[in-house]
C-alpha positions as YAML, in Angstrom:
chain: A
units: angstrom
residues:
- id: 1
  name: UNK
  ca: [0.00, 0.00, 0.00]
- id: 2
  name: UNK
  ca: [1.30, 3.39, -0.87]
- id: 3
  name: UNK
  ca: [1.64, 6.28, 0.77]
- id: 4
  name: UNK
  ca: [-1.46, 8.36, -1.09]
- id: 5
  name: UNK
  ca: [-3.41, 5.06, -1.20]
- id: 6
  name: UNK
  ca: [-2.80, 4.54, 2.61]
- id: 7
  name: UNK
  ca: [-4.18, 8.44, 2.88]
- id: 8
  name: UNK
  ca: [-7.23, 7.52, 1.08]
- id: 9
  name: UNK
  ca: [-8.31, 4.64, 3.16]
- id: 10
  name: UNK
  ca: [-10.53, 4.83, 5.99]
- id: 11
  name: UNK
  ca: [-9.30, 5.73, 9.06]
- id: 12
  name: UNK
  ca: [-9.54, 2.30, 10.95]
- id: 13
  name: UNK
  ca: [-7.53, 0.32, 8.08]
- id: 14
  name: UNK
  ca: [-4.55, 3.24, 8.28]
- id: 15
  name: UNK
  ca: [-4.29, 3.12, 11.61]
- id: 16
  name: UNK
  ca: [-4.10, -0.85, 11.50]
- id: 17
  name: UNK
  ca: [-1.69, -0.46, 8.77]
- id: 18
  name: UNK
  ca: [0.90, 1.79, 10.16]
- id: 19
  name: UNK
  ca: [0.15, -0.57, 13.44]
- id: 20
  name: UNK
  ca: [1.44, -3.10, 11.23]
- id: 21
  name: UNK
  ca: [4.39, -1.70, 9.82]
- id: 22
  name: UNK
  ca: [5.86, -0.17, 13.05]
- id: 23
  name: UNK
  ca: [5.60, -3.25, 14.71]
- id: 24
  name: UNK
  ca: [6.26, -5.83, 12.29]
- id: 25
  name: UNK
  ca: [6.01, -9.81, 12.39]
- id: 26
  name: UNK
  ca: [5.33, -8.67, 16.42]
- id: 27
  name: UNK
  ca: [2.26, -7.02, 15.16]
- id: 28
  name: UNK
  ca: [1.02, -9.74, 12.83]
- id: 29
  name: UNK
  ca: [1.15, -11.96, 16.16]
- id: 30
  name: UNK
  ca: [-0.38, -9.49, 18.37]
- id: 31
  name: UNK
  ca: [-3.26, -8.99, 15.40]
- id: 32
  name: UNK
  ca: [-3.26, -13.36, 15.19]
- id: 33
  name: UNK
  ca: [-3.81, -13.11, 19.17]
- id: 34
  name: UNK
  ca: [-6.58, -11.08, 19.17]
- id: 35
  name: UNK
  ca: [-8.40, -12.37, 16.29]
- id: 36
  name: UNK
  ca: [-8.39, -16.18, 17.65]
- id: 37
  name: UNK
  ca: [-6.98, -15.95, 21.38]
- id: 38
  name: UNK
  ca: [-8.52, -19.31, 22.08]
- id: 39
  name: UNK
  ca: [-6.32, -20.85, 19.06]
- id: 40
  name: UNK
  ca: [-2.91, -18.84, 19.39]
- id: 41
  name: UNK
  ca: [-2.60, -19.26, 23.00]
- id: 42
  name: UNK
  ca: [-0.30, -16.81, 23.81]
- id: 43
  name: UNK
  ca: [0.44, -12.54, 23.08]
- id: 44
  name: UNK
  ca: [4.68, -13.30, 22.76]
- id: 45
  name: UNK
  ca: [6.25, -15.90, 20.62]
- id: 46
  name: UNK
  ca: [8.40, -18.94, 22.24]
- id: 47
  name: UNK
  ca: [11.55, -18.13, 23.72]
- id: 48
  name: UNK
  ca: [15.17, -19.43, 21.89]
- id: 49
  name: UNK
  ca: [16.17, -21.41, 25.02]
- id: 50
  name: UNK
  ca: [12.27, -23.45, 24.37]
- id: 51
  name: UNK
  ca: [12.63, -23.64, 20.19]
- id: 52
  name: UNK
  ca: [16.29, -25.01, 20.91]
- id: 53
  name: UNK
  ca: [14.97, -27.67, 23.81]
- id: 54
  name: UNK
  ca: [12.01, -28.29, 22.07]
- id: 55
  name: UNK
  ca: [14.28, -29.23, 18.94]
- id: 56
  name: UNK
  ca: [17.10, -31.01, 20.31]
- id: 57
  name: UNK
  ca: [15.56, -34.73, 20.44]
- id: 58
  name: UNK
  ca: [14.91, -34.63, 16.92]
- id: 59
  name: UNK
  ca: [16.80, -36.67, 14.43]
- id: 60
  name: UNK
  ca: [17.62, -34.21, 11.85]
- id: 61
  name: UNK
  ca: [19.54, -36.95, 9.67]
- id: 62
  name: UNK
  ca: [15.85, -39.08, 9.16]
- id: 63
  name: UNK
  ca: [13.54, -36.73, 9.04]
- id: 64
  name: UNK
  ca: [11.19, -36.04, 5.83]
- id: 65
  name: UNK
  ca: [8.54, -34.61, 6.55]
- id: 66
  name: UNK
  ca: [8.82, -32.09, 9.76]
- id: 67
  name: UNK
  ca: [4.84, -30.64, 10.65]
- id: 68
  name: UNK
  ca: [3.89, -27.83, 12.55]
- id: 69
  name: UNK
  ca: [0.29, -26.56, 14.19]
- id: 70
  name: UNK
  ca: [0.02, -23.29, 15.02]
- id: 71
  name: UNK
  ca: [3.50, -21.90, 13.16]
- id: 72
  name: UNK
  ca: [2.46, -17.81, 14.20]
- id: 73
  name: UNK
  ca: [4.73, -16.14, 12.94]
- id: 74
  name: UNK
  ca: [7.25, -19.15, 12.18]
- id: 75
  name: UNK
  ca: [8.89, -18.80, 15.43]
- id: 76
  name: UNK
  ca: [9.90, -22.31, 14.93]
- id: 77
  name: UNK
  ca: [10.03, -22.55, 11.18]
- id: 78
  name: UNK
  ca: [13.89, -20.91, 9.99]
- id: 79
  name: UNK
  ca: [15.29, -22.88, 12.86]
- id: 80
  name: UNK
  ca: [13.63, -26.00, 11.62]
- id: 81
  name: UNK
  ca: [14.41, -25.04, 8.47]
- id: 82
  name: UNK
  ca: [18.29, -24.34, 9.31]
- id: 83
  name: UNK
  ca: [18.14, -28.05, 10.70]
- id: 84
  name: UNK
  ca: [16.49, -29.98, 7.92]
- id: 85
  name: UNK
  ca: [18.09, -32.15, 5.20]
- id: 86
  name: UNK
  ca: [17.98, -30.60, 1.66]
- id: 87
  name: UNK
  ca: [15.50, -33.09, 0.65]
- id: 88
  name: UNK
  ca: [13.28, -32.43, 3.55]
- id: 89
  name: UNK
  ca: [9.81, -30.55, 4.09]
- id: 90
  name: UNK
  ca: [8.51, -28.53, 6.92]
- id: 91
  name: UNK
  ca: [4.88, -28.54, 6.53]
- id: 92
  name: UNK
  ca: [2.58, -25.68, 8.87]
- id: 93
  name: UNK
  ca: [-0.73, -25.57, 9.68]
- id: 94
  name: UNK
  ca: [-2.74, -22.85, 10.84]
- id: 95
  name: UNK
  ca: [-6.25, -21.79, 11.04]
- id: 96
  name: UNK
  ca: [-5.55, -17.90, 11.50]
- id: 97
  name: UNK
  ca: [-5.23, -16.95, 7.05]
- id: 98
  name: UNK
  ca: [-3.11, -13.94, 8.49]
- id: 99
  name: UNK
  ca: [-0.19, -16.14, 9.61]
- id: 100
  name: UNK
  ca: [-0.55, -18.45, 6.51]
- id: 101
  name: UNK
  ca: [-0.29, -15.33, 3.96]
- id: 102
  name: UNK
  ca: [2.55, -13.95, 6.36]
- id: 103
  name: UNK
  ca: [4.62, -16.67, 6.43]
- id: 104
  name: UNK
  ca: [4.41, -17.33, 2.75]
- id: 105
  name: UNK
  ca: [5.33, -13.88, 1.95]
- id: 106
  name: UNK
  ca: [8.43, -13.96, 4.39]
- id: 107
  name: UNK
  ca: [9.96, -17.66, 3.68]
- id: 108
  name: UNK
  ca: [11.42, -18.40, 0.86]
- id: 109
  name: UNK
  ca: [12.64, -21.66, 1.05]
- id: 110
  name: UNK
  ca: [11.50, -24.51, -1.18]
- id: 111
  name: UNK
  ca: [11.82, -26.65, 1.60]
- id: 112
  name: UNK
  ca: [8.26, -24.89, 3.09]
- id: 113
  name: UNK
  ca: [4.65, -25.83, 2.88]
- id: 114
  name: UNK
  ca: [1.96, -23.61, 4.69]
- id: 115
  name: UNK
  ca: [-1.93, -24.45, 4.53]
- id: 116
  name: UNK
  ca: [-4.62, -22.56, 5.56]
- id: 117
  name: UNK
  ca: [-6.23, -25.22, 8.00]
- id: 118
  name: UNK
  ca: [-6.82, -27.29, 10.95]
- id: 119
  name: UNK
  ca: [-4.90, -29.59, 12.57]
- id: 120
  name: UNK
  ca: [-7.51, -31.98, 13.11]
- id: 121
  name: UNK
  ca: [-6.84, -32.63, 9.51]
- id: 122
  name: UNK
  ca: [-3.22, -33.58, 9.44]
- id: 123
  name: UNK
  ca: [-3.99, -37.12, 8.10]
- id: 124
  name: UNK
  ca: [-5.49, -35.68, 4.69]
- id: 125
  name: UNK
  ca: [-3.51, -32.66, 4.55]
- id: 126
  name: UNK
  ca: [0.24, -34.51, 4.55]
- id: 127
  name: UNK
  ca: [-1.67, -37.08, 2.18]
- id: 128
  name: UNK
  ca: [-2.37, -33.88, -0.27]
- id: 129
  name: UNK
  ca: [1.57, -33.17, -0.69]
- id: 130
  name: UNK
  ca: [2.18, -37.23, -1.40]
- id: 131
  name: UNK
  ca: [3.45, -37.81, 2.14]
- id: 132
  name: UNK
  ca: [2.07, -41.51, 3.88]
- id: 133
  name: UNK
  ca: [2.97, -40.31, 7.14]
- id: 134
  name: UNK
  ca: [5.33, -37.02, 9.23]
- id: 135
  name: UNK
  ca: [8.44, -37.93, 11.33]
- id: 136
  name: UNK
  ca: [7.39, -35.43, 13.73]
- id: 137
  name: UNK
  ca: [4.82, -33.38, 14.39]
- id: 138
  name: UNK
  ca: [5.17, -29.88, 16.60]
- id: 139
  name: UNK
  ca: [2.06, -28.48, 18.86]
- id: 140
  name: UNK
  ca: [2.03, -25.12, 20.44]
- id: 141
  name: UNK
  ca: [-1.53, -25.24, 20.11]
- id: 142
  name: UNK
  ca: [-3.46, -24.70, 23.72]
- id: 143
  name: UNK
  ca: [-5.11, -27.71, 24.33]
- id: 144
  name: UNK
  ca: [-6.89, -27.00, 27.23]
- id: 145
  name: UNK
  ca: [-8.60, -23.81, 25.54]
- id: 146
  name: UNK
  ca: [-9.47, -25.11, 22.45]
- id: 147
  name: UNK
  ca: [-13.25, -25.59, 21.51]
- id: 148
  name: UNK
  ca: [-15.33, -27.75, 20.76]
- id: 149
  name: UNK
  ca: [-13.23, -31.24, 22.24]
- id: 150
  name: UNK
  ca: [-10.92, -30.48, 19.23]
- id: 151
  name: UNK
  ca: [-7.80, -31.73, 21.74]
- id: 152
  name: UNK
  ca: [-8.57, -35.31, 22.38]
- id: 153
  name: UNK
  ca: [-9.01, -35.08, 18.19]
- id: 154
  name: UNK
  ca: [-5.94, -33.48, 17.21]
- id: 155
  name: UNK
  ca: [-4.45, -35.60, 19.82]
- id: 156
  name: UNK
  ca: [-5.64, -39.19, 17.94]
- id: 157
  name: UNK
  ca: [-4.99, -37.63, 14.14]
- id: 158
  name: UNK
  ca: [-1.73, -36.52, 15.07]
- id: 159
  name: UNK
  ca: [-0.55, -40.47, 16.58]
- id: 160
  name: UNK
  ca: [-2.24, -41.66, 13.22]
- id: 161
  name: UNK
  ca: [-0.38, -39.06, 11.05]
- id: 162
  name: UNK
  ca: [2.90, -40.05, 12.79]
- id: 163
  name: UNK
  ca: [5.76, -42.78, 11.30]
- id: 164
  name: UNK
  ca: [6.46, -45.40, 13.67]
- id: 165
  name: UNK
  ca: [9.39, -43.99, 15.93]
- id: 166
  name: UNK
  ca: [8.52, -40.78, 15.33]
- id: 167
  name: UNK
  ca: [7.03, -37.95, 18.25]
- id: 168
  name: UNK
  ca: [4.73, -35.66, 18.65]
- id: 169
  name: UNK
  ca: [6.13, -32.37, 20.19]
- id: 170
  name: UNK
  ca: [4.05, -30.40, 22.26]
- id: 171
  name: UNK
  ca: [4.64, -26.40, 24.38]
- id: 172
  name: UNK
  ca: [2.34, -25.53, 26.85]
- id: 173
  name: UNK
  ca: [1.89, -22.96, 29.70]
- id: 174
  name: UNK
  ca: [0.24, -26.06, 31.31]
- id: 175
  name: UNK
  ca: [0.88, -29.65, 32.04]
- id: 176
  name: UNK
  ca: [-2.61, -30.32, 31.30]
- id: 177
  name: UNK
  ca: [-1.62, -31.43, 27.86]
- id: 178
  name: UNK
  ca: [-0.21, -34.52, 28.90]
- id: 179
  name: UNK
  ca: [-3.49, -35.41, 29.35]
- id: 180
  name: UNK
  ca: [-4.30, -35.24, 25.95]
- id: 181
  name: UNK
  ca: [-1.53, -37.15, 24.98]
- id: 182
  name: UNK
  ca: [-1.94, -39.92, 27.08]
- id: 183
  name: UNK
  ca: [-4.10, -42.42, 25.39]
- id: 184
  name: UNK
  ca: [-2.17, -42.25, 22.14]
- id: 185
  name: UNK
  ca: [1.75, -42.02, 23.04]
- id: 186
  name: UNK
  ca: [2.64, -44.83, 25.77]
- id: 187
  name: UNK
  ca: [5.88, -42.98, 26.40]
- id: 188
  name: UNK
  ca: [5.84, -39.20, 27.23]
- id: 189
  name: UNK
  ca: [9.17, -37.65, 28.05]
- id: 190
  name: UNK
  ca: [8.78, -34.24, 29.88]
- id: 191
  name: UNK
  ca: [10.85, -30.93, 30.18]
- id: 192
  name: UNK
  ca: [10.38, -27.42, 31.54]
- id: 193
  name: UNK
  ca: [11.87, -23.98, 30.10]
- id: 194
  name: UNK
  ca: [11.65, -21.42, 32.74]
- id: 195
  name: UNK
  ca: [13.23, -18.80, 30.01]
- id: 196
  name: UNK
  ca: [9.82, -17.79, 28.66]
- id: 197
  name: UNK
  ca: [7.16, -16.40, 29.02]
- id: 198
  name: UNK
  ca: [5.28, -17.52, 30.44]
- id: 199
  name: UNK
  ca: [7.51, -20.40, 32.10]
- id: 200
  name: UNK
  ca: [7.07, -23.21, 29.76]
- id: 201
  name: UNK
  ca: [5.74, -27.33, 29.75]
- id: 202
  name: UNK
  ca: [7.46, -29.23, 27.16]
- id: 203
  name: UNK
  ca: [6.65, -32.83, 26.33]
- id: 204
  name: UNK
  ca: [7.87, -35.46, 23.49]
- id: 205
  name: UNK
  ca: [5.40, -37.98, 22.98]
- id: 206
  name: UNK
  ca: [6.99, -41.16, 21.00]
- id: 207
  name: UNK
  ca: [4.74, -43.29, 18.84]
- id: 208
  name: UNK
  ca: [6.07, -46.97, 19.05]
...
């Protein structure tokens, strides 16, 4: 949008987009947070010290097909990216269309997938791109907020979508989501990043 355009527009969609511009990808989150609080979860992005815990039981050398829920504003995604084989694929999901056209506009990397979507769909969505099944799968998703039972759902789709051997990786402000997890993943290693904000659950459920 140009500068006499931007003058032309009504007053609520100039102030948005100079809102947008001063603050930047922080702004696009803040805009994702209010729009869908229920579904984002949280007003700041993940901390390094979590994305770098959160990442380090991955095996980088076998991995595929790398999914994300809830990418944001791809917190996660360059140092996924910066981690995957040249022959991999991160794949994000998100149901906010404001993250999905942000992070296509600001990752260019042929490695990348993101679909305007829900999680609960994982199975058909991965199967859409030619992929059988995701070596891991990453949640920051709150699943103790989210409506209409959609945890327990995402929960079961996500141990279907997953490769033997392969986890599902899940963030929360709350160790509630363990819950969630339980039925599907028999083994459920846990962690805890204090460096964040808010202090933050971490938990890699393996699919055997």
């Amino acid at each position: 949008m140009s500068s006499s355009t931007l003058a032309k527009a009504p007053l609520l969609t100039r102030v948005k987009t100079r809102v947008s511009r001063f603050f930047g990808p922080w702004g696009v989150f803040f805009k994702g947070f209010i729009k869908h609080p229920v579904m984002v979860g949280s007003i700041i992005p993940s901390s390094d010290r979590t994305v770098a815990k959160m990442l380090a039981p991955v095996d980088w050398d076998n991995t595929k097909l790398f999914v994300e829920y809830g990418p944001g504003i791809g917190t996660f995604c360059q140092p996924v990216l910066n981690r995957l084989r040249p022959d991999a694929t991160l794949l994000v999901i998100d149901l906010n269309e404001d993250f999905i056209v942000y992070l296509r506009k600001t990752i260019r990397d042929s490695r990348f997938i993101a679909v305007h979507g829900s999680a609960a769909d994982v199975n058909e969505i991965i199967a859409q791109f030619g992929f059988k099944n995701a070596d891991y799968i990453l949640s920051g998703l709150p699943f103790s907020t989210l409506p209409n039972d959609l945890g327990p759902v995402i929960a079961e789709n996500t141990a279907k979508a997953l490769r033997p051997g392969g986890a599902f990786l899940v963030y929360q402000f709350r160790a509630r989501a363990r819950d969630f997890m339980e039925p599907y993943f028999r083994k459920i290693d846990n962690g805890f990043e204090p460096w964040n904000i808010l202090p933050c659950h971490l938990f890699w459920g393996w699919k055997e």
